[in-house]
ZAZABA-616221 format. One record per residue (C-alpha): residue number from 0; x, y, z. Coordinates in steps of 0.001 Angstrom, whole numbers, plus 500000, padded with zeros to 6 digits. Example, Ala and Ser with C-alpha at 12.3 -4.5 7.8 and 13.67 -1.06 7.14 Angstrom:
# residues 2
<atom num="0" xx="512300" yy="495500" zz="507800"/>
<atom num="1" xx="513670" yy="498940" zz="507140"/>
//
This chain:
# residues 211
<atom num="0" xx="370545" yy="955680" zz="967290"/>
<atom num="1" xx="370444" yy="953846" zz="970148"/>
<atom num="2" xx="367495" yy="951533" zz="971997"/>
<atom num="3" xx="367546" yy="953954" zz="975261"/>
<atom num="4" xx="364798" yy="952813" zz="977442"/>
<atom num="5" xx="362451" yy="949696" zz="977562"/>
<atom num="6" xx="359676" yy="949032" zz="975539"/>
<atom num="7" xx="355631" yy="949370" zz="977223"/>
<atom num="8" xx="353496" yy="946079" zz="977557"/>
<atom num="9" xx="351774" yy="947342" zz="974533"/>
<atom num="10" xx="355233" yy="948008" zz="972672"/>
<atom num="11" xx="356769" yy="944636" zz="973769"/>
<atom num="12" xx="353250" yy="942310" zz="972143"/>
<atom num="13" xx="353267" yy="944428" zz="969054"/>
<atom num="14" xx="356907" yy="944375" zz="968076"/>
<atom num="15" xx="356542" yy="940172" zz="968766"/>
<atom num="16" xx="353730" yy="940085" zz="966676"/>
<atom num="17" xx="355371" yy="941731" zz="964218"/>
<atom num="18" xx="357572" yy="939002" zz="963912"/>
<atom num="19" xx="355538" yy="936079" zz="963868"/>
<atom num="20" xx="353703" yy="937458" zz="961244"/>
<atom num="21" xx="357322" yy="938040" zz="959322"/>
<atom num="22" xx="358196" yy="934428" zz="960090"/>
<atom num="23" xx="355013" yy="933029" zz="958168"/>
<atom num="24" xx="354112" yy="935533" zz="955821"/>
<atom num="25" xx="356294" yy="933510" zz="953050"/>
<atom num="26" xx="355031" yy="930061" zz="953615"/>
<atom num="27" xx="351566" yy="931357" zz="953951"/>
<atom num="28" xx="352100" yy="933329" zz="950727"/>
<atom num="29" xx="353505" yy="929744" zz="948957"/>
<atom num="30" xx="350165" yy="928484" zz="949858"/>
<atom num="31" xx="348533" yy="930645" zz="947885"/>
<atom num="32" xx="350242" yy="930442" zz="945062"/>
<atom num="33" xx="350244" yy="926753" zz="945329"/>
<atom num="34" xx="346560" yy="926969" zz="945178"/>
<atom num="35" xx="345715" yy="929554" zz="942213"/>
<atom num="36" xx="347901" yy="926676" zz="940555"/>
<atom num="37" xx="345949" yy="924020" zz="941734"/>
<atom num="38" xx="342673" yy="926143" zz="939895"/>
<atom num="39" xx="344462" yy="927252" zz="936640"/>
<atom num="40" xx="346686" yy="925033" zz="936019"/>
<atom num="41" xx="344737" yy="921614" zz="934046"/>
<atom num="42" xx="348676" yy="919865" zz="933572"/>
<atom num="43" xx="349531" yy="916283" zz="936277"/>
<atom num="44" xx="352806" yy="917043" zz="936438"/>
<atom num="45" xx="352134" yy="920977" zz="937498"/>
<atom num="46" xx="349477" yy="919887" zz="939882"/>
<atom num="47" xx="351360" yy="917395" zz="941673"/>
<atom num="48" xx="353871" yy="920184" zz="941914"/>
<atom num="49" xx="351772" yy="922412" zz="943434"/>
<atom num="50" xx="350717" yy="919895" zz="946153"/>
<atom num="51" xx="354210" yy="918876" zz="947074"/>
<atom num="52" xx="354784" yy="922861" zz="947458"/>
<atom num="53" xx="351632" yy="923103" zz="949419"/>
<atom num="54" xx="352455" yy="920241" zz="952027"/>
<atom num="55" xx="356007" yy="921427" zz="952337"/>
<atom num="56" xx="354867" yy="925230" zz="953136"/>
<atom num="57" xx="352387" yy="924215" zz="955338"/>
<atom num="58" xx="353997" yy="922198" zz="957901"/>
<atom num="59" xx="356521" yy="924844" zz="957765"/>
<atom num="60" xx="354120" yy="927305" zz="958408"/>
<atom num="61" xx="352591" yy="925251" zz="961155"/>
<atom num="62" xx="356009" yy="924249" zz="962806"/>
<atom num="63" xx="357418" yy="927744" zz="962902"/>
<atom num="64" xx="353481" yy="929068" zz="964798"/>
<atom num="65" xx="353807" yy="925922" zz="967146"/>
<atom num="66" xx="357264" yy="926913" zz="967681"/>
<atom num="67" xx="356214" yy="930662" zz="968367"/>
<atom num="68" xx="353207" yy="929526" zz="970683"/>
<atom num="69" xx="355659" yy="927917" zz="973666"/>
<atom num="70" xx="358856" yy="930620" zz="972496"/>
<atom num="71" xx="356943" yy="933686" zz="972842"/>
<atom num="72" xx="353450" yy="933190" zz="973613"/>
<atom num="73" xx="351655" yy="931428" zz="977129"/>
<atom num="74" xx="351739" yy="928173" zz="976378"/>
<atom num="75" xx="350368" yy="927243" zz="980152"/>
<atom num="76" xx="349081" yy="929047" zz="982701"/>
<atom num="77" xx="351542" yy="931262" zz="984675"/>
<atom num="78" xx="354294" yy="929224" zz="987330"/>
<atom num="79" xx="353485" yy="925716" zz="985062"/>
<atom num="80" xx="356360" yy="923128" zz="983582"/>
<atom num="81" xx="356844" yy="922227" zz="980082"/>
<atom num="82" xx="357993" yy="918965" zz="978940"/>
<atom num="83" xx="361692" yy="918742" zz="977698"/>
<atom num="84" xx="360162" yy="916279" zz="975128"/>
<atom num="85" xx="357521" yy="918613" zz="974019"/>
<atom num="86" xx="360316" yy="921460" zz="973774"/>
<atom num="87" xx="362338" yy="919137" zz="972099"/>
<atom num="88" xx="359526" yy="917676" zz="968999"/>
<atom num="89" xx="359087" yy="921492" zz="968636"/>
<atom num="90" xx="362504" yy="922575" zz="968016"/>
<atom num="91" xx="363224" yy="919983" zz="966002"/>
<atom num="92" xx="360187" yy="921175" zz="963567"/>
<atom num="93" xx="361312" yy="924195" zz="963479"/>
<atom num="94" xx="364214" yy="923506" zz="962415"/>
<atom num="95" xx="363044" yy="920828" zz="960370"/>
<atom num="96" xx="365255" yy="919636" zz="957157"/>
<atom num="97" xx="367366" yy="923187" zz="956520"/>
<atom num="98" xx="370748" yy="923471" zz="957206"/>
<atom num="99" xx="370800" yy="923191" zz="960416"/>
<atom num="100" xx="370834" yy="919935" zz="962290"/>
<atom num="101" xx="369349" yy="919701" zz="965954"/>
<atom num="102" xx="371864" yy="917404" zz="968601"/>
<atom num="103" xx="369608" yy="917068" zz="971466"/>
<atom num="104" xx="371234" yy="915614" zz="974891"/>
<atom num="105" xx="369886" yy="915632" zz="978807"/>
<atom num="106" xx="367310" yy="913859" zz="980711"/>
<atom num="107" xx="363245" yy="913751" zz="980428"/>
<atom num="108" xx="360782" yy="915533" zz="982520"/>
<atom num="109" xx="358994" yy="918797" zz="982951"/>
<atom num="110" xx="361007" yy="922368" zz="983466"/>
<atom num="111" xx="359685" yy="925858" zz="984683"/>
<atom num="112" xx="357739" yy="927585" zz="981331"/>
<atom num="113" xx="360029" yy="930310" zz="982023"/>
<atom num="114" xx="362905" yy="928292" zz="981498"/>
<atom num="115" xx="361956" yy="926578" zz="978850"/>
<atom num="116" xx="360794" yy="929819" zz="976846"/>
<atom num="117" xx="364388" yy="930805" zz="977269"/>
<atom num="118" xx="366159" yy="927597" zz="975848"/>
<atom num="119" xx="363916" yy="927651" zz="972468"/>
<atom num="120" xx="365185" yy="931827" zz="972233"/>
<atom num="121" xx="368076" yy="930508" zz="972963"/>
<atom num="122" xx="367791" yy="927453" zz="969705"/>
<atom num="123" xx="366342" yy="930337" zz="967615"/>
<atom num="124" xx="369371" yy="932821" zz="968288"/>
<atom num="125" xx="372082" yy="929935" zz="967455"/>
<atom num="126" xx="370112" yy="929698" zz="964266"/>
<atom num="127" xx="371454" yy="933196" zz="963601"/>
<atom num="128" xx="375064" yy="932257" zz="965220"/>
<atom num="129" xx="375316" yy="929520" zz="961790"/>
<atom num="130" xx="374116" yy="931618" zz="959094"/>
<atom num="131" xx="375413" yy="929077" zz="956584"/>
<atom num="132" xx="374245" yy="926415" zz="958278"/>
<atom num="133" xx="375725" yy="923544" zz="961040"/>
<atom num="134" xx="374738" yy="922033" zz="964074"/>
<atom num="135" xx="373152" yy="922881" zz="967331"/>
<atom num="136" xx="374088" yy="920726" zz="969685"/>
<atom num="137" xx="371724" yy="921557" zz="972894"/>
<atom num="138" xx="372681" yy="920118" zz="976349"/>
<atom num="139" xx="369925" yy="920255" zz="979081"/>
<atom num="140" xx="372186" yy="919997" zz="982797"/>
<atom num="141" xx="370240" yy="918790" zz="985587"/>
<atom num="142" xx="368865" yy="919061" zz="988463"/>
<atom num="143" xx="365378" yy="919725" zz="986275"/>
<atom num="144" xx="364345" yy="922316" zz="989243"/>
<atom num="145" xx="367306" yy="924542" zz="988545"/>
<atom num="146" xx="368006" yy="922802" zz="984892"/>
<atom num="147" xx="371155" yy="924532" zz="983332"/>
<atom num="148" xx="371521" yy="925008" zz="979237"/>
<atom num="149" xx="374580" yy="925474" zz="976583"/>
<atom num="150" xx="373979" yy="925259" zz="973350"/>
<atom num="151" xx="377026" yy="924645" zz="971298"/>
<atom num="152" xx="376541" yy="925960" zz="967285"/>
<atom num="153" xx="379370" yy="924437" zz="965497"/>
<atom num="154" xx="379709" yy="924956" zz="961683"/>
<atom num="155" xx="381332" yy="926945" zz="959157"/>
<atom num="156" xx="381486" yy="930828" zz="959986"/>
<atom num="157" xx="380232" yy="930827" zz="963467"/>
<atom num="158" xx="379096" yy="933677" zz="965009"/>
<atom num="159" xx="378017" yy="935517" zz="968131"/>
<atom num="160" xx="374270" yy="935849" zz="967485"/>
<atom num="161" xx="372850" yy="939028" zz="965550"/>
<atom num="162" xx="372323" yy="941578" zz="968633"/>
<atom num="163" xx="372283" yy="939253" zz="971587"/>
<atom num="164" xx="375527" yy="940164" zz="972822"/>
<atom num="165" xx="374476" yy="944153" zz="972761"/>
<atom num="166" xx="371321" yy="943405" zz="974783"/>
<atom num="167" xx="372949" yy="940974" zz="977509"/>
<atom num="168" xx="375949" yy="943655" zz="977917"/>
<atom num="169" xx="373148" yy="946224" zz="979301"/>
<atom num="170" xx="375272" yy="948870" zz="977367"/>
<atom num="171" xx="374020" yy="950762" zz="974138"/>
<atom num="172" xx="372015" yy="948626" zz="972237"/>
<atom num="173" xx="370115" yy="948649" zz="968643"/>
<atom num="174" xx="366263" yy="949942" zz="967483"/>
<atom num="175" xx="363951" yy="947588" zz="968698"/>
<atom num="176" xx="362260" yy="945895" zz="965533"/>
<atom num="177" xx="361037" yy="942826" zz="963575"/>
<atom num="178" xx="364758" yy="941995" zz="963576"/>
<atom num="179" xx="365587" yy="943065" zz="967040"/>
<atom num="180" xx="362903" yy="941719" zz="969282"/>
<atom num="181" xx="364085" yy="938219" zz="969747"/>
<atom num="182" xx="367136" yy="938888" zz="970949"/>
<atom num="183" xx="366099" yy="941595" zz="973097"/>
<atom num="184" xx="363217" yy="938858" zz="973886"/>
<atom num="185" xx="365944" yy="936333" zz="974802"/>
<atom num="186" xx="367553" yy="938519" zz="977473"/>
<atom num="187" xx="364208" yy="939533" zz="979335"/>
<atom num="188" xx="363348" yy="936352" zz="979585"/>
<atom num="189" xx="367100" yy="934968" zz="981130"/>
<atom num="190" xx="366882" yy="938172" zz="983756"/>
<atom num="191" xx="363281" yy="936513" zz="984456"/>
<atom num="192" xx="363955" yy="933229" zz="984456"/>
<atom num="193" xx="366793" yy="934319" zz="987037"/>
<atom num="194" xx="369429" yy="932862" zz="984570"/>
<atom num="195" xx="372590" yy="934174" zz="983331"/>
<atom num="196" xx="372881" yy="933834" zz="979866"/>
<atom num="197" xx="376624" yy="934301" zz="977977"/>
<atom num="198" xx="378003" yy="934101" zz="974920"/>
<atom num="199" xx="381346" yy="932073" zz="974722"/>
<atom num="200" xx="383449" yy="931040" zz="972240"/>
<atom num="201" xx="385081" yy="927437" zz="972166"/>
<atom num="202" xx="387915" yy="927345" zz="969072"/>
<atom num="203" xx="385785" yy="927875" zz="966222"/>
<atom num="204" xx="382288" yy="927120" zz="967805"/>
<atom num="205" xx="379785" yy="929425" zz="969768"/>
<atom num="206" xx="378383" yy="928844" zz="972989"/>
<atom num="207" xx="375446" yy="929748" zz="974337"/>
<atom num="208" xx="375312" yy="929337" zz="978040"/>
<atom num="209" xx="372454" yy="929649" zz="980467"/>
<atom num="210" xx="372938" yy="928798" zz="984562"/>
//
């Protein structure tokens, strides 16, 4: 079966919804666990436990909903810039100390929201191009009013990102779903952003290239 037409406003916020509760729901859930701990439990050692869980899950919790709030959500009113630094602190706490290691390189200063949105779906699909982990290494090309973007994701098994290539191609493309939205996410917002976004390979690494 086959994604055949484009979802409704109503369609497109639900399905993204959808998967920022997905992306929390198990560090939220760690919380809670952490905490009937914290009440049964009278042992030090099992306490302290539960509190290193507890700090661990939450920033997690709180970096991937920060992360969400400039990838998919407002973040600004409409036409405003976004600070490459901003987009930067937030990608790298989303990432934060997993397998995959964040190689950040261009110049400082503020970038269409547009564009920005685009280059952290862009960091979140080359998360998916290194399932067993690697490095992103993200390149920002200037000038900052028509700023360019490649991200490079170099590491063991690297991979054209799960669905992205199906949605760019305009061709047949998968279900829309929890699993399906960012990518199909990622290519609205290059066609909006009035970018062309490819996938490339380079030897063994994938690129992901936005100009």
């Amino acid at each position: 079966m086959t994604q055949s037409a484009a979802p409704t406003d109503l369609e497109l916020v639900a399905l993204i919804s959808s998967k920022i509760c997905h992306d929390v729901i198990n560090p939220v859930g760690a919380i809670y666990n952490g905490l009937e701990i914290l009440s049964e439990e009278e042992d030090a050692e099992a306490k302290s436990y539960a509190m290193s869980v507890i700090r661990n899950v939450t920033e997690q919790a709180s970096a991937r909903l920060q992360f969400a709030r400039f990838a998919f959500g407002a973040a600004g009113s409409a036409g405003s810039k976004i600070d490459l630094a901003t987009a930067e602190q937030i990608s790298r706490g989303f990432l934060g100390h997993g397998k995959h290691k964040l190689v950040w390189s261009g110049p400082s200063g503020h970038v269409a929201k547009d564009r920005v949105k685009l280059l952290l779906n862009m960091i979140s699909s080359g998360v998916s191009a290194l399932p067993r982990g690697g490095d992103l290494l993200v390149s920002i090309k200037p000038p900052l009013e028509a700023a360019a973007f490649e991200i490079r994701c170099r590491g063991a098994g690297a991979k054209p990102p799960n669905f992205l290539a199906e949605f760019l191609s305009g061709g047949p493309s998968p279900p829309l779903d929890t699993m399906t939205i960012q990518p199909y996410y990622t290519a609205r917002l290059a066609k909006s952003a009035g970018m062309r976004l490819e996938i490339l390979k380079d030897g063994a690494d994938v690129l992901l290239v936005a100009r």
